[in-house]
Every structure is written in C-alpha cells, then in structure tokens.
C-alpha positions as CSV (number, residue, x, y, z in Angstrom):
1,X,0.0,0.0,0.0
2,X,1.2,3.0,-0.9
3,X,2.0,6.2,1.4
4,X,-0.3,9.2,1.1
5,X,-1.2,12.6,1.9
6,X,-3.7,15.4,2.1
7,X,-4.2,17.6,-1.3
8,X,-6.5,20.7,-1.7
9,X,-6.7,22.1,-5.4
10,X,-8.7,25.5,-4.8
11,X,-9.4,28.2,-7.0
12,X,-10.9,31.5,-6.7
13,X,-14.7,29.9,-7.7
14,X,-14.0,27.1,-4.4
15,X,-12.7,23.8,-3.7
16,X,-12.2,21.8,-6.7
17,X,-10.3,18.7,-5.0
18,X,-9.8,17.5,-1.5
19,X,-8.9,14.5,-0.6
20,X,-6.3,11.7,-0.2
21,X,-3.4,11.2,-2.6
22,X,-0.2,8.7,-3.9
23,X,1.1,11.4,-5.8
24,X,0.7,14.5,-7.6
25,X,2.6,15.8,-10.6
26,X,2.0,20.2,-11.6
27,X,3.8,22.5,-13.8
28,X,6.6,24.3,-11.9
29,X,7.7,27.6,-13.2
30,X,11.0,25.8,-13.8
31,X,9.3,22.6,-15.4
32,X,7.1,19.7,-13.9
33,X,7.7,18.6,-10.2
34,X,6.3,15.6,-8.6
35,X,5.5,15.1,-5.1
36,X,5.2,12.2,-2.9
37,X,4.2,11.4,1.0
38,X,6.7,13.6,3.4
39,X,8.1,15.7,0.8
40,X,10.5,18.3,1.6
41,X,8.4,21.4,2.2
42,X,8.7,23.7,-0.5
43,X,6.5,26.9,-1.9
44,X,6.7,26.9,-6.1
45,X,4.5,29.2,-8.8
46,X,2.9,27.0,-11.5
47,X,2.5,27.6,-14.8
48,X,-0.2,26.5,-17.4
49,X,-0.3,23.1,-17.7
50,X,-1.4,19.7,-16.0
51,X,-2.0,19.0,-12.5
52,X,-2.3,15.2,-12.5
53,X,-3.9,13.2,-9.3
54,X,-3.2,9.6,-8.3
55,X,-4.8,8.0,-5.6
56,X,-6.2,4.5,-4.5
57,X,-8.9,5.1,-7.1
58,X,-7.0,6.1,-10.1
59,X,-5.7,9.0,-11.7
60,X,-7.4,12.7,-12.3
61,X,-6.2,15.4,-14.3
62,X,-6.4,18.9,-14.2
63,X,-5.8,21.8,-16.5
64,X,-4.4,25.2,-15.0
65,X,-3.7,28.4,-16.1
66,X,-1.3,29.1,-13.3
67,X,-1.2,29.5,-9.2
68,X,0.7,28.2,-6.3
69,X,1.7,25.3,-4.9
70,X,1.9,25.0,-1.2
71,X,4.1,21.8,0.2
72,X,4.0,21.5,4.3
73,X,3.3,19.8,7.3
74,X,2.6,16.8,5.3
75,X,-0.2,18.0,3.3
76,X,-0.4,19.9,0.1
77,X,-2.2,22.9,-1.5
78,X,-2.6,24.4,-4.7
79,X,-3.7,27.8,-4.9
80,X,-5.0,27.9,-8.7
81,X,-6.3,30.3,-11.0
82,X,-8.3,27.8,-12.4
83,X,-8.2,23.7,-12.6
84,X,-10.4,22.2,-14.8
85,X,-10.7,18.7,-15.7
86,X,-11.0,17.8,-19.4
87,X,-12.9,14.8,-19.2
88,X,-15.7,16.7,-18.2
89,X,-16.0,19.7,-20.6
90,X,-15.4,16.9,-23.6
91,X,-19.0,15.0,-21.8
92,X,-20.6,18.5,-22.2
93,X,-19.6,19.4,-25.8
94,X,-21.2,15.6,-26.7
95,X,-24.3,16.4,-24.5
C-alpha cells in the first residue's frame, strides 16, 4: 500500500479537490515537479499546464492556467487560477 497525503486544489470559484493522494505531478515555473508522502516542504508558482492526481482510485487530471503550490506539514495545496478537468468539458460538448 502506498504512502499518502492530504491535497486541496482550490481556485478562486471554491474547492475543486480534497482528498487523499499517492502522488501529484504540476507544472513548476521551472518545469514539472512531482511530489510524494513527506516531501521536503517547498512553496513553487505553477504555470499552465497539467495537475495530474493519483490516488487509491485512479488517476485525475487537471488543467491550469497558473497559481501556487503549497508543500508543508505533510499536506499539500494548490492555490490555482483555475483547474479544470478535461474529461468533463469533452462530456458536455457531446451532451
């Protein structure tokens, strides 16, 4: 069983994602970073891009315009401008 932690995606609208995660891959203003359990606690910008989401029940993506990423205290939160998930825009276009 993998380790995991706490994530928060929120964005100025509310809370997009909260829950427990294996790992969590963003775009870094200095390229893609990955975090895992008990990372090193860090504060990074993000840039446009993916925020990808694994957990016990599979893997979620995310697209971003920007924001913040917050690692501490064993949890993590991402300030973002906006996270959308693509999946779910592509089930309303075929509605």
């Amino acid at each position: 069983m993998a380790l995991t932690f706490p994530l928060e995606i929120v964005t100025p609208l509310g809370l997009v994602f909260e829950g427990e995660v294996e790992h969590v891959r963003a775009p870094g203003a200095l390229g893609s970073f990955g975090i895992l359990a008990n990372h090193t606690p860090f504060i990074t910008p993000m840039t446009e891009g993916e925020i990808i989401v694994r957990s016990a029940g599979g893997e979620q993506t995310y697209l971003t315009s920007g924001g913040l990423a917050d690692v501490s205290g064993g949890k993590v939160l991402i300030l973002a401008e906006d996270a959308r998930d693509p999946n779910a825009e592509e089930d309303e276009e075929e509605s």
